[in-house]
mmCIF file of the N, C-alpha and C atoms, coordinates in Angstrom:
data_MODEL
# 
_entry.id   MODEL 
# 
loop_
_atom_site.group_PDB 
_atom_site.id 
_atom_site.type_symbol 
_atom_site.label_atom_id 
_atom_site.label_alt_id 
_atom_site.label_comp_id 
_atom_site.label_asym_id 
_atom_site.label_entity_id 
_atom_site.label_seq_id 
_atom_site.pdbx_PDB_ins_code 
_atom_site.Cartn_x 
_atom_site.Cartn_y 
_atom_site.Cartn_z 
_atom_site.occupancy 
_atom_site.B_iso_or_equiv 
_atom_site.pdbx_formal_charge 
_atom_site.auth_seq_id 
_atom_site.auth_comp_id 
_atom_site.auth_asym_id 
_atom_site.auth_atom_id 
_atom_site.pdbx_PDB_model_num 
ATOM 1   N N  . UNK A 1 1  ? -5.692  18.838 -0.833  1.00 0.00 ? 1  UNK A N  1 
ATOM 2   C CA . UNK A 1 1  ? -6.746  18.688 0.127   1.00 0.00 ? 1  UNK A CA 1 
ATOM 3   C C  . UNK A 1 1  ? -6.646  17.278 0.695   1.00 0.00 ? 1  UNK A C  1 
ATOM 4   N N  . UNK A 1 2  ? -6.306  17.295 2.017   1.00 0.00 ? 2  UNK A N  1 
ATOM 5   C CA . UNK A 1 2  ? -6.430  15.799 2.541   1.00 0.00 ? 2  UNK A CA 1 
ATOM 6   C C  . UNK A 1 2  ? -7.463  16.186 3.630   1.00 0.00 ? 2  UNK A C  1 
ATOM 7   N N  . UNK A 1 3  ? -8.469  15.075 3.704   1.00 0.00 ? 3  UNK A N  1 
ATOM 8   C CA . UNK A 1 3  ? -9.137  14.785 4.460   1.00 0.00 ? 3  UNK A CA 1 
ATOM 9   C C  . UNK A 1 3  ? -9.272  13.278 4.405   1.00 0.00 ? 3  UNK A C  1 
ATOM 10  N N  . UNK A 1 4  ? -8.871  12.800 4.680   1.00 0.00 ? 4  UNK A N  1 
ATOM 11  C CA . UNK A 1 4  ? -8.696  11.305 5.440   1.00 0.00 ? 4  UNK A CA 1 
ATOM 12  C C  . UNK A 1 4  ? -9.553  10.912 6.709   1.00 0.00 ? 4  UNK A C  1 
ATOM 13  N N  . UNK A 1 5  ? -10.397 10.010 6.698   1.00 0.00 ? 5  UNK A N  1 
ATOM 14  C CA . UNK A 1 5  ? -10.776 9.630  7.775   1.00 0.00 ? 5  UNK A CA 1 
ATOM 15  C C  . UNK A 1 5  ? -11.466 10.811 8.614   1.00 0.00 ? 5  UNK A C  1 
ATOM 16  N N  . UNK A 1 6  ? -12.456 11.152 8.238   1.00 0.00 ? 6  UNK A N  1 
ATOM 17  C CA . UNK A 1 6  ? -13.052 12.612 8.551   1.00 0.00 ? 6  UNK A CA 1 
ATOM 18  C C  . UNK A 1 6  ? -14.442 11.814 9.100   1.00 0.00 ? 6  UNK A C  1 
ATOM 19  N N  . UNK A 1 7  ? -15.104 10.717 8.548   1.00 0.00 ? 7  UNK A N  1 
ATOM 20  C CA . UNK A 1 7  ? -17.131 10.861 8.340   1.00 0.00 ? 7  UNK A CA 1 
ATOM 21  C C  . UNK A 1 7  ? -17.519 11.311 7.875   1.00 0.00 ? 7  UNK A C  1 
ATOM 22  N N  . UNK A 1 8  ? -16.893 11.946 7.137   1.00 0.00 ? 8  UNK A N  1 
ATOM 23  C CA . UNK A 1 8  ? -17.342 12.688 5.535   1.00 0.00 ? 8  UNK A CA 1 
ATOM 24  C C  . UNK A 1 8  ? -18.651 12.065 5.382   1.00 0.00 ? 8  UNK A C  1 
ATOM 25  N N  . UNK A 1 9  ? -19.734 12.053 4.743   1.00 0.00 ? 9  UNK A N  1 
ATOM 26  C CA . UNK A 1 9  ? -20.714 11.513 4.111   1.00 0.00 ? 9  UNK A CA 1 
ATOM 27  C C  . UNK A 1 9  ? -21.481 12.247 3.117   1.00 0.00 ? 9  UNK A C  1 
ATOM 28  N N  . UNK A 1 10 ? -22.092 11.329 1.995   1.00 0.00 ? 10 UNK A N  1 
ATOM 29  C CA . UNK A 1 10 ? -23.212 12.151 1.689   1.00 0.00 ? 10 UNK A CA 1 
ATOM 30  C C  . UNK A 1 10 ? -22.550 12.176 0.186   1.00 0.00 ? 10 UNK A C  1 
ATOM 31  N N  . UNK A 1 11 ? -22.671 13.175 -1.180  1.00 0.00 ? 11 UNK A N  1 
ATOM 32  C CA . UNK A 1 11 ? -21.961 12.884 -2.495  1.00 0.00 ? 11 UNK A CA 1 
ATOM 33  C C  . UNK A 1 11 ? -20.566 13.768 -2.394  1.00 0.00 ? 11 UNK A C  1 
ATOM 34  N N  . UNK A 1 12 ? -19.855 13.480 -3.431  1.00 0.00 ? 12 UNK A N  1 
ATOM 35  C CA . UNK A 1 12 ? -18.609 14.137 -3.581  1.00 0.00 ? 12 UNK A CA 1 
ATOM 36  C C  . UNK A 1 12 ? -19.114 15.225 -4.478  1.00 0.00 ? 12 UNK A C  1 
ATOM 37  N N  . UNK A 1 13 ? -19.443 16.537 -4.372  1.00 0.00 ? 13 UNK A N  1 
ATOM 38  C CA . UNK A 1 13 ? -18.899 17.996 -4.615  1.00 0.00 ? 13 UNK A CA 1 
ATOM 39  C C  . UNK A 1 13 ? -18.885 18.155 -5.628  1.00 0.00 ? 13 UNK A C  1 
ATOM 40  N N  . UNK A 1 14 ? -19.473 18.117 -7.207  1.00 0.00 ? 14 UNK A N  1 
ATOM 41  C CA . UNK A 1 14 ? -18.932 18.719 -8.334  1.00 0.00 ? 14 UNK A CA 1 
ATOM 42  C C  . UNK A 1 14 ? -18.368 20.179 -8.543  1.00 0.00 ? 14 UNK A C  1 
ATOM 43  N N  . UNK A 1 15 ? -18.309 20.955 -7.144  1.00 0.00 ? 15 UNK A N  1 
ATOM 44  C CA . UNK A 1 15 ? -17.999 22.286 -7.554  1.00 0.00 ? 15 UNK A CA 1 
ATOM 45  C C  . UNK A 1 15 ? -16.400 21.954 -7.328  1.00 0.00 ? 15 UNK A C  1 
ATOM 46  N N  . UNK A 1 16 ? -16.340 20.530 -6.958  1.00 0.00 ? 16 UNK A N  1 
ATOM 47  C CA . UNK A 1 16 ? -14.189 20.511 -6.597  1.00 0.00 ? 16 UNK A CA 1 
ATOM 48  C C  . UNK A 1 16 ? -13.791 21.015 -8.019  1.00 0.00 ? 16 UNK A C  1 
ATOM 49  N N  . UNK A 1 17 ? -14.250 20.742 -9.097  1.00 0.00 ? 17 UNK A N  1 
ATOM 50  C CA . UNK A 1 17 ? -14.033 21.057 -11.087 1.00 0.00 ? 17 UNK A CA 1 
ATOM 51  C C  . UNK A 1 17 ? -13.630 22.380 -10.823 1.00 0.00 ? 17 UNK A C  1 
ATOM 52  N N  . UNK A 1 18 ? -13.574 23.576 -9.570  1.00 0.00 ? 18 UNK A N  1 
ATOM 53  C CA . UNK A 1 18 ? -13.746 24.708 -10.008 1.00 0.00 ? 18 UNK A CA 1 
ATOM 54  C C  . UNK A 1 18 ? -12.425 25.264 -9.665  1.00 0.00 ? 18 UNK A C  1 
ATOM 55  N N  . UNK A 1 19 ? -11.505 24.437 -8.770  1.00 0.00 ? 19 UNK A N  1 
ATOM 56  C CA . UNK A 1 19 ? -10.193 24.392 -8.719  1.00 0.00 ? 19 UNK A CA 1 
ATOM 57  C C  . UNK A 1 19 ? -9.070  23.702 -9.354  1.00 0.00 ? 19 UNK A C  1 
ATOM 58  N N  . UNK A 1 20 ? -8.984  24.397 -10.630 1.00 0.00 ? 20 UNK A N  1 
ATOM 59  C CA . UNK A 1 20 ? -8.136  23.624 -11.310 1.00 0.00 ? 20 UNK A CA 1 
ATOM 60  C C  . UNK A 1 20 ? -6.351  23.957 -10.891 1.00 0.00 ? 20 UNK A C  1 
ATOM 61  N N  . UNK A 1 21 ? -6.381  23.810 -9.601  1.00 0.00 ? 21 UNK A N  1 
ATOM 62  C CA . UNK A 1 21 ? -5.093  24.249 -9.503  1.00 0.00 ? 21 UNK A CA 1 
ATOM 63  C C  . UNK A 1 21 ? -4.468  23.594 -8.287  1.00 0.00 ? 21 UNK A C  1 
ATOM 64  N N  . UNK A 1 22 ? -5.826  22.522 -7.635  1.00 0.00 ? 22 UNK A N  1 
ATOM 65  C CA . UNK A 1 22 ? -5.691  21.828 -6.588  1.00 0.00 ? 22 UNK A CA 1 
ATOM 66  C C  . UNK A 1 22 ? -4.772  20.892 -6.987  1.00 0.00 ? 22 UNK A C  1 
ATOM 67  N N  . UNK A 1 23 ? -3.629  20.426 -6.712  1.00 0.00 ? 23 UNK A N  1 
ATOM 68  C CA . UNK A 1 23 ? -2.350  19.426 -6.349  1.00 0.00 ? 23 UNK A CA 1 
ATOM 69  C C  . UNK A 1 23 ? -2.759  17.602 -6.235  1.00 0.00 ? 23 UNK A C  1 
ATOM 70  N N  . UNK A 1 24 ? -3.583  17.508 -5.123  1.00 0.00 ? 24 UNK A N  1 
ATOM 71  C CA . UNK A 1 24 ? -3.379  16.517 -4.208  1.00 0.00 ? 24 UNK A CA 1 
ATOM 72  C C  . UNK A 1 24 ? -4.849  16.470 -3.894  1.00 0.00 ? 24 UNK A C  1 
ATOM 73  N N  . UNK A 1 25 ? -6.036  15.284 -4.451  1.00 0.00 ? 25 UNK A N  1 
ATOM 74  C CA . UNK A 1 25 ? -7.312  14.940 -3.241  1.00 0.00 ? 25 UNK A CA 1 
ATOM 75  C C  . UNK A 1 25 ? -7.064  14.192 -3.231  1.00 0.00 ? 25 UNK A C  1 
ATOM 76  N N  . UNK A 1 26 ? -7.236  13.704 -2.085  1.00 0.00 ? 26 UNK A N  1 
ATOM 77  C CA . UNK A 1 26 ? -7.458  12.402 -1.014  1.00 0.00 ? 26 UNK A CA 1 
ATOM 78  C C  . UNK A 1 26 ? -8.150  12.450 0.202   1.00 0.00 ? 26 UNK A C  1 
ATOM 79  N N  . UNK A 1 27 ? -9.212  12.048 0.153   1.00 0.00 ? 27 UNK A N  1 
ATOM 80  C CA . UNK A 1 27 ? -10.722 11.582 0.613   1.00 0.00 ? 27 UNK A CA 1 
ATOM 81  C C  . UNK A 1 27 ? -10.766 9.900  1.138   1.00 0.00 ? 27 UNK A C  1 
ATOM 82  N N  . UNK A 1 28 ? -9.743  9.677  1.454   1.00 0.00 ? 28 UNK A N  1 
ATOM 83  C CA . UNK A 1 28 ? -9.705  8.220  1.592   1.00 0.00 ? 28 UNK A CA 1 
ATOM 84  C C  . UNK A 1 28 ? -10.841 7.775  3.003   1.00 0.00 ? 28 UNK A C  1 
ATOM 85  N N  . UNK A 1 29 ? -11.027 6.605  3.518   1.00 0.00 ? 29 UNK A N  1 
ATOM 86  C CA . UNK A 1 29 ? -12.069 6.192  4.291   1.00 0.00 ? 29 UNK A CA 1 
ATOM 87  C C  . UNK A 1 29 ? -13.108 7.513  4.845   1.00 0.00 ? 29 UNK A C  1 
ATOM 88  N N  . UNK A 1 30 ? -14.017 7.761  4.372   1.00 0.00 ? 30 UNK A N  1 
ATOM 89  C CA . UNK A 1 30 ? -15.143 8.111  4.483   1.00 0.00 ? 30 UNK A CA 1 
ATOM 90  C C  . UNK A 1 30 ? -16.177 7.553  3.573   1.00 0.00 ? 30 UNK A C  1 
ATOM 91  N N  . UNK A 1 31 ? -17.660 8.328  3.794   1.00 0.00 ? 31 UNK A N  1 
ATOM 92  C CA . UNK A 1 31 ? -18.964 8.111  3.724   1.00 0.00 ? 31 UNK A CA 1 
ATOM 93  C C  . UNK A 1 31 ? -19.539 8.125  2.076   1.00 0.00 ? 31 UNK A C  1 
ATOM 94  N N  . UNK A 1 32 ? -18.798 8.037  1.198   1.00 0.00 ? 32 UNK A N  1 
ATOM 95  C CA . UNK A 1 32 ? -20.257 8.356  -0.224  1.00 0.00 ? 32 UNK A CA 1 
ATOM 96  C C  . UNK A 1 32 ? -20.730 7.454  -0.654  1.00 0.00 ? 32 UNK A C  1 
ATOM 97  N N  . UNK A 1 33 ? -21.722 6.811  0.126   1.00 0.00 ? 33 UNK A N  1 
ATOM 98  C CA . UNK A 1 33 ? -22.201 5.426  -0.157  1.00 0.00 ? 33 UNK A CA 1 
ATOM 99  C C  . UNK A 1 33 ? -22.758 5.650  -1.382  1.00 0.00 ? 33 UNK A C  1 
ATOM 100 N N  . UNK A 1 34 ? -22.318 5.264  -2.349  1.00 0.00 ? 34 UNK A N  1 
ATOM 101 C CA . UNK A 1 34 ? -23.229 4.696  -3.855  1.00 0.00 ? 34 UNK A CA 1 
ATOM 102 C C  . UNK A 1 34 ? -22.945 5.915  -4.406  1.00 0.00 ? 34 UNK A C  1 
ATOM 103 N N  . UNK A 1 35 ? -21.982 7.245  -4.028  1.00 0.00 ? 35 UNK A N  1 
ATOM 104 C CA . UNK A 1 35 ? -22.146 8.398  -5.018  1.00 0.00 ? 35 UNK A CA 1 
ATOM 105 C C  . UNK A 1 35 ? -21.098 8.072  -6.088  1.00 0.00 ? 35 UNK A C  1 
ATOM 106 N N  . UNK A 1 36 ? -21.044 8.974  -7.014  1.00 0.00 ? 36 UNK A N  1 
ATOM 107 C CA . UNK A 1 36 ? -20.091 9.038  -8.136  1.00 0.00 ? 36 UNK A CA 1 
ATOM 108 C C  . UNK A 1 36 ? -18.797 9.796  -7.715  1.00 0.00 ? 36 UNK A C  1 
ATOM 109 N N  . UNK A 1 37 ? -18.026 9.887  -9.033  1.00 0.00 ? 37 UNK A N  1 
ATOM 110 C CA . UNK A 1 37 ? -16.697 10.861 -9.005  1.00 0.00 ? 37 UNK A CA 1 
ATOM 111 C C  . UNK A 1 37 ? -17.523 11.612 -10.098 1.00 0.00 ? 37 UNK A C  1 
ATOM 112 N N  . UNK A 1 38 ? -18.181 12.463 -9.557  1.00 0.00 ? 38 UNK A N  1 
ATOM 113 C CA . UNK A 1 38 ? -18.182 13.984 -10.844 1.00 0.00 ? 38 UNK A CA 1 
ATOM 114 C C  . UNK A 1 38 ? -17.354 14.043 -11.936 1.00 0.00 ? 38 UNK A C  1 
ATOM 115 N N  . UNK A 1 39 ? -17.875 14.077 -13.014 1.00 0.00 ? 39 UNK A N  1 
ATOM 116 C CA . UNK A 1 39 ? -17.008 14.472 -14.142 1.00 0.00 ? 39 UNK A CA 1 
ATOM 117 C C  . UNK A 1 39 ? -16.380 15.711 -14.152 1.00 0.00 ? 39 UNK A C  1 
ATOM 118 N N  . UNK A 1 40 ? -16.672 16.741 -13.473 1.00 0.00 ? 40 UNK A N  1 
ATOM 119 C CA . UNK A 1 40 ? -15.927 17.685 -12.908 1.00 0.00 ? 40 UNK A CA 1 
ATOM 120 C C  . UNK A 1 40 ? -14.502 17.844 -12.465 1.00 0.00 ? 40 UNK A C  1 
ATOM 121 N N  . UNK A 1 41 ? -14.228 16.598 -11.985 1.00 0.00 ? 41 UNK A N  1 
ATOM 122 C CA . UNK A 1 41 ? -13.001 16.216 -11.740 1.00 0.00 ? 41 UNK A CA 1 
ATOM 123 C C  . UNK A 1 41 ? -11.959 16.319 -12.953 1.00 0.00 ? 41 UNK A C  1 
ATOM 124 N N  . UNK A 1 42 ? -12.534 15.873 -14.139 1.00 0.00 ? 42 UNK A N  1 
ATOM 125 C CA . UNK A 1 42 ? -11.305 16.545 -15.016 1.00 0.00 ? 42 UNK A CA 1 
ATOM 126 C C  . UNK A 1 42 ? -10.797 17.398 -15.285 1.00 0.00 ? 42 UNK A C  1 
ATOM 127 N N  . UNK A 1 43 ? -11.740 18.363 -14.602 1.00 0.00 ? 43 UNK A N  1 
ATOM 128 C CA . UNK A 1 43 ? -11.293 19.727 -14.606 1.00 0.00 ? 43 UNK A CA 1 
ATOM 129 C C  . UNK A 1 43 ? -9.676  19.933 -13.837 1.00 0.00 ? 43 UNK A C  1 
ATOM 130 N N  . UNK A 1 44 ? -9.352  19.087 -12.824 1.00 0.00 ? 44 UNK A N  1 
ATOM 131 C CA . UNK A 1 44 ? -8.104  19.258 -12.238 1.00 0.00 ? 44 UNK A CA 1 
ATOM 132 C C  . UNK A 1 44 ? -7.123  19.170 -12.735 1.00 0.00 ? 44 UNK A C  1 
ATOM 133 N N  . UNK A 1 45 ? -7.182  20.191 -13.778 1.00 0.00 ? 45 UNK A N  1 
ATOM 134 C CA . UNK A 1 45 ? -6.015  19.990 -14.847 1.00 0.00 ? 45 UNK A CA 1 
ATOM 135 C C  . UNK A 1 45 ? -4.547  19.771 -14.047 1.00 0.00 ? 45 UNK A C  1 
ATOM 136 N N  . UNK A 1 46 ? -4.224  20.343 -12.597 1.00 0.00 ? 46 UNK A N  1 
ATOM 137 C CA . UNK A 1 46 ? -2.869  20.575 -12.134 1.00 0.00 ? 46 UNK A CA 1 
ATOM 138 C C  . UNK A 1 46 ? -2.615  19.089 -11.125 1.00 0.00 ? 46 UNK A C  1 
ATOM 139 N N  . UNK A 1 47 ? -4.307  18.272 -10.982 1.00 0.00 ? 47 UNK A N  1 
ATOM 140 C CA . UNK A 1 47 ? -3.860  17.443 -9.772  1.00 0.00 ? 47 UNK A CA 1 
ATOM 141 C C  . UNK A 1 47 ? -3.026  16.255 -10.543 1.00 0.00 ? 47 UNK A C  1 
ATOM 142 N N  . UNK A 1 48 ? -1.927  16.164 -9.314  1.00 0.00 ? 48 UNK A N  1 
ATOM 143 C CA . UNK A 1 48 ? -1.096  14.582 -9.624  1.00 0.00 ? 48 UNK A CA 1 
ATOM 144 C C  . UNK A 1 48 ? -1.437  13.553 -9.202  1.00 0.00 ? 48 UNK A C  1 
ATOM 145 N N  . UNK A 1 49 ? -1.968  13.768 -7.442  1.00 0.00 ? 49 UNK A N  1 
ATOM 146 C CA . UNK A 1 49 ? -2.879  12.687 -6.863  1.00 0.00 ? 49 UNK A CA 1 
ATOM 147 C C  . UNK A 1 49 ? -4.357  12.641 -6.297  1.00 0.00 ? 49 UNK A C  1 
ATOM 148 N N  . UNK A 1 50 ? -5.035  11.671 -7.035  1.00 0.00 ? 50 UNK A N  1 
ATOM 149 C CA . UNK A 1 50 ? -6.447  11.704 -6.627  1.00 0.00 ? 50 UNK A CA 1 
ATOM 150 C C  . UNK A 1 50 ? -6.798  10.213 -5.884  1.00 0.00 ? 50 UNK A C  1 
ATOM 151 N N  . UNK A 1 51 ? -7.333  10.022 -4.313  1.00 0.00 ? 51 UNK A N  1 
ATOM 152 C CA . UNK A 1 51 ? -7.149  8.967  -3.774  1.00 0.00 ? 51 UNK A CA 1 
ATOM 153 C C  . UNK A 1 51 ? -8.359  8.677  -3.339  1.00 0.00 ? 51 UNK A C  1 
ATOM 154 N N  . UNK A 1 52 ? -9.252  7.585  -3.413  1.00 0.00 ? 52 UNK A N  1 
ATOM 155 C CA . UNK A 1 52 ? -10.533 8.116  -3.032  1.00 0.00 ? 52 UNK A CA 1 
ATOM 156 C C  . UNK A 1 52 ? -11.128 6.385  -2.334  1.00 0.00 ? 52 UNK A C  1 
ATOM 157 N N  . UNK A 1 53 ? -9.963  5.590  -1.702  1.00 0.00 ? 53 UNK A N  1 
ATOM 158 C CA . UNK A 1 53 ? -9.875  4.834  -1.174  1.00 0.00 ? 53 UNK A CA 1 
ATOM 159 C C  . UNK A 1 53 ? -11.264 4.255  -0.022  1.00 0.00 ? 53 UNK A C  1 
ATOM 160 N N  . UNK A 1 54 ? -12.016 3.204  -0.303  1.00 0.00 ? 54 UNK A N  1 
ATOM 161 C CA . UNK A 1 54 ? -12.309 2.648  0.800   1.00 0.00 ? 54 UNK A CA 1 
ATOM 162 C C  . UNK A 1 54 ? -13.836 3.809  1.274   1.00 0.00 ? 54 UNK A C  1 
ATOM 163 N N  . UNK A 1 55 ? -14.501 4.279  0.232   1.00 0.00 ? 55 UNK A N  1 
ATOM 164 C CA . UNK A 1 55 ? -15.149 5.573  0.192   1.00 0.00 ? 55 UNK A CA 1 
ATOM 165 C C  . UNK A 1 55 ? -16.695 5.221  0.012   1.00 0.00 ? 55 UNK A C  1 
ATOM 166 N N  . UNK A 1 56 ? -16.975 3.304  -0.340  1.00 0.00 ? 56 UNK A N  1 
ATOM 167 C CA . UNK A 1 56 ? -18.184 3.467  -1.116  1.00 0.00 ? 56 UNK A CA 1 
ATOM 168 C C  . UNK A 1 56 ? -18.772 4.065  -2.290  1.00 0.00 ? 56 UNK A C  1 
ATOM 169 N N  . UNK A 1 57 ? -17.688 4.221  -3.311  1.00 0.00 ? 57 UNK A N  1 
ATOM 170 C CA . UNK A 1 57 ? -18.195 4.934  -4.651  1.00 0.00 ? 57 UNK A CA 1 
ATOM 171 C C  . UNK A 1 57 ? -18.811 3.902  -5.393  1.00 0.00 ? 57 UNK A C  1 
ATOM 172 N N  . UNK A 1 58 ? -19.475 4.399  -6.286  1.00 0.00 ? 58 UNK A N  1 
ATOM 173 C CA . UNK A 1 58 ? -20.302 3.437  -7.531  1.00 0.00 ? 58 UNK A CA 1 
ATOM 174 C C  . UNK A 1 58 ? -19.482 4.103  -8.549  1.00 0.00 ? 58 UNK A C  1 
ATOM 175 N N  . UNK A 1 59 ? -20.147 3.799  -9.675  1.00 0.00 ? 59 UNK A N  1 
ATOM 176 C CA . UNK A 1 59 ? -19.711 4.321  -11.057 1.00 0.00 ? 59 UNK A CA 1 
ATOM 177 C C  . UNK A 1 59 ? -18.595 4.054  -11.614 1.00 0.00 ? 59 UNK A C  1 
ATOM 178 N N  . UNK A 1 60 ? -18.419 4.248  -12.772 1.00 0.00 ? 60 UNK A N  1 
ATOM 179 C CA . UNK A 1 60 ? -17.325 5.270  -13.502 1.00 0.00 ? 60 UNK A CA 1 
ATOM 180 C C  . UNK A 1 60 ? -16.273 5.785  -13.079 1.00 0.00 ? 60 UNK A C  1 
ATOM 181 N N  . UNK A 1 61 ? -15.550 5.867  -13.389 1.00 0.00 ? 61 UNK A N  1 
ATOM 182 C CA . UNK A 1 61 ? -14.283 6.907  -13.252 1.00 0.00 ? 61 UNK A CA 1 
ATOM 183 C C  . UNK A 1 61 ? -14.563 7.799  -14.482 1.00 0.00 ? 61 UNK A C  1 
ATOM 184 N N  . UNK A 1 62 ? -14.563 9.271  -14.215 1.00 0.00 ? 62 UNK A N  1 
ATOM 185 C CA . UNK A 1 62 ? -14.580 9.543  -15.357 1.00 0.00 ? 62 UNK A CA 1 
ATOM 186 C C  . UNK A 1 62 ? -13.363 10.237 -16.249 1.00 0.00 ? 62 UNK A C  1 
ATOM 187 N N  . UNK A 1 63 ? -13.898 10.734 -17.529 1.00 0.00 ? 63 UNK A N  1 
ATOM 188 C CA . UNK A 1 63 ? -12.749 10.836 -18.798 1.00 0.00 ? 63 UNK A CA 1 
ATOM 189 C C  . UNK A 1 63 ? -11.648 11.408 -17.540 1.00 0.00 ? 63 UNK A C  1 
ATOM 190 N N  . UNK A 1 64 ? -10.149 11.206 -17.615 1.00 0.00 ? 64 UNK A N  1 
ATOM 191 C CA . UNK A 1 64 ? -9.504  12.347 -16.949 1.00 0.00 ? 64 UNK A CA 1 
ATOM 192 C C  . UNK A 1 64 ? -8.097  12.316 -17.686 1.00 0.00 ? 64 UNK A C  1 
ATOM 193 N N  . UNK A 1 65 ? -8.343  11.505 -19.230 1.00 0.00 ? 65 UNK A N  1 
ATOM 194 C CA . UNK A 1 65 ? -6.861  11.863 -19.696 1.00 0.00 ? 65 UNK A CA 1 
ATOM 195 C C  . UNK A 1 65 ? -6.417  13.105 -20.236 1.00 0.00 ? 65 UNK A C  1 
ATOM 196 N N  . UNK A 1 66 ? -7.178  13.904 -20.056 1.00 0.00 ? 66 UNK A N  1 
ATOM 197 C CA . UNK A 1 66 ? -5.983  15.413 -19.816 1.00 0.00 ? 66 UNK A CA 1 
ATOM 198 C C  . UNK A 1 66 ? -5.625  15.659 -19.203 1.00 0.00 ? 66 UNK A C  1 
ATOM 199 N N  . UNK A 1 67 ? -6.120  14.949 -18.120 1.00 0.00 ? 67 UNK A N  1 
ATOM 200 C CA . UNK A 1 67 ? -4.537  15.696 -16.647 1.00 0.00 ? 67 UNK A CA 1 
ATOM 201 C C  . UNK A 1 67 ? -3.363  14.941 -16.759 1.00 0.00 ? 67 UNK A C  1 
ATOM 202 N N  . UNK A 1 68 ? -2.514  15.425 -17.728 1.00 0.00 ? 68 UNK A N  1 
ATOM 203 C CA . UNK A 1 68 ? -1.363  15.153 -17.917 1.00 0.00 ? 68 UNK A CA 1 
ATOM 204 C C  . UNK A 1 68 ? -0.499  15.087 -16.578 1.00 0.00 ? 68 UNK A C  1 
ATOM 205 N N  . UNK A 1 69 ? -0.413  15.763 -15.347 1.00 0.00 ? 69 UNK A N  1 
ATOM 206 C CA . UNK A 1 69 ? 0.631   15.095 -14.536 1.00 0.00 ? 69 UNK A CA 1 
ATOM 207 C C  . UNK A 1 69 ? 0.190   13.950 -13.633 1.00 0.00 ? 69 UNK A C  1 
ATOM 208 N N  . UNK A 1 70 ? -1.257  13.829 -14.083 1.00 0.00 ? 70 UNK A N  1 
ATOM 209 C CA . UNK A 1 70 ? -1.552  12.768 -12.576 1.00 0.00 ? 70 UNK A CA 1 
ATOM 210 C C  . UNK A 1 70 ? -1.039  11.210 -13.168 1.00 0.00 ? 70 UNK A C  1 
ATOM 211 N N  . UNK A 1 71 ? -0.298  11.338 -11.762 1.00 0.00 ? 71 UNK A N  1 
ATOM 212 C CA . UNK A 1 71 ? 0.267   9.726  -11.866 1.00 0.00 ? 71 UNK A CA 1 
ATOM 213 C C  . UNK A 1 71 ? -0.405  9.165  -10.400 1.00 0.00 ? 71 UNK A C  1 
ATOM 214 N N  . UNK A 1 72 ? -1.273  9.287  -9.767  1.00 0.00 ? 72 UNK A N  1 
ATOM 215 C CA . UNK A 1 72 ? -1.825  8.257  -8.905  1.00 0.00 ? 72 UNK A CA 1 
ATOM 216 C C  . UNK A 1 72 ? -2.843  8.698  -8.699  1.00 0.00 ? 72 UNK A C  1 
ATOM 217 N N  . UNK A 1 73 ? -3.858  7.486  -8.939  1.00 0.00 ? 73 UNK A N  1 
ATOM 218 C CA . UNK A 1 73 ? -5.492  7.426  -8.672  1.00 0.00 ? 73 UNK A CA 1 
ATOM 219 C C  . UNK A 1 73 ? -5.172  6.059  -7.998  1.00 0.00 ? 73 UNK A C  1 
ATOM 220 N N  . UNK A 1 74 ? -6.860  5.823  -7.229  1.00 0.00 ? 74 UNK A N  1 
ATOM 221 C CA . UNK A 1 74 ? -7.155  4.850  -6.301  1.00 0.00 ? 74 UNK A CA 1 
ATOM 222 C C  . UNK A 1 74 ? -8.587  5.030  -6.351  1.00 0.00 ? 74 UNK A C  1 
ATOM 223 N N  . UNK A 1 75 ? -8.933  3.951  -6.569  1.00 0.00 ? 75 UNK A N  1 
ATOM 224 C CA . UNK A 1 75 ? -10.708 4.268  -6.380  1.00 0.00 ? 75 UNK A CA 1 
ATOM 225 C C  . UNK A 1 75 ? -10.944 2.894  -6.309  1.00 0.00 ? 75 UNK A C  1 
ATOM 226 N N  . UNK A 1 76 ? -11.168 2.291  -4.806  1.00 0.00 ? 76 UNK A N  1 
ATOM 227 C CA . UNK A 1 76 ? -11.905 1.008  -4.641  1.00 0.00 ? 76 UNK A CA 1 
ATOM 228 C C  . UNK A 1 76 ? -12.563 0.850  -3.571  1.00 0.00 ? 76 UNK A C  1 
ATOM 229 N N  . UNK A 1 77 ? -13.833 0.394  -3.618  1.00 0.00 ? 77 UNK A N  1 
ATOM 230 C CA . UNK A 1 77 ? -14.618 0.133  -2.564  1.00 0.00 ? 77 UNK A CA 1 
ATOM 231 C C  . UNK A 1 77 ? -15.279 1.477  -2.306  1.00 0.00 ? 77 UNK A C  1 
# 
């Protein structure tokens, strides 16, 4: 799922947890002022890249060492 530079706004989705078979998010420059990354997200047992660049997140990152293939996260600002 790329959506890049969309105006996205508003929180990030805990129902994304319900695709554990999604590859690739990247959500980079848009709107979630002050939201979290759902713990849901570990659910992506299959994703390799999660990019969430330049987004306004708060929080946590949460647990996600069982997704054994992901080799690139980004989460700043």
């Amino acid at each position: 799922m790329l959506l890049n530079n969309n105006n996205i706004c508003g929180y990030l989705p805990s129902e994304f947890g319900n695709f554990p078979n999604m590859l690739i998010v990247q959500l980079d420059n848009n709107h979630f002022d002050g939201a979290e990354i759902p713990a849901s997200f570990g659910n992506l047992s299959k994703i390799v890249k999660l990019s969430l660049r330049n987004c306004s997140l708060q929080g946590v990152v949460p647990y996600l060492n069982r997704i054994k293939n992901l080799s690139y996260i980004w989460k700043k600002g």
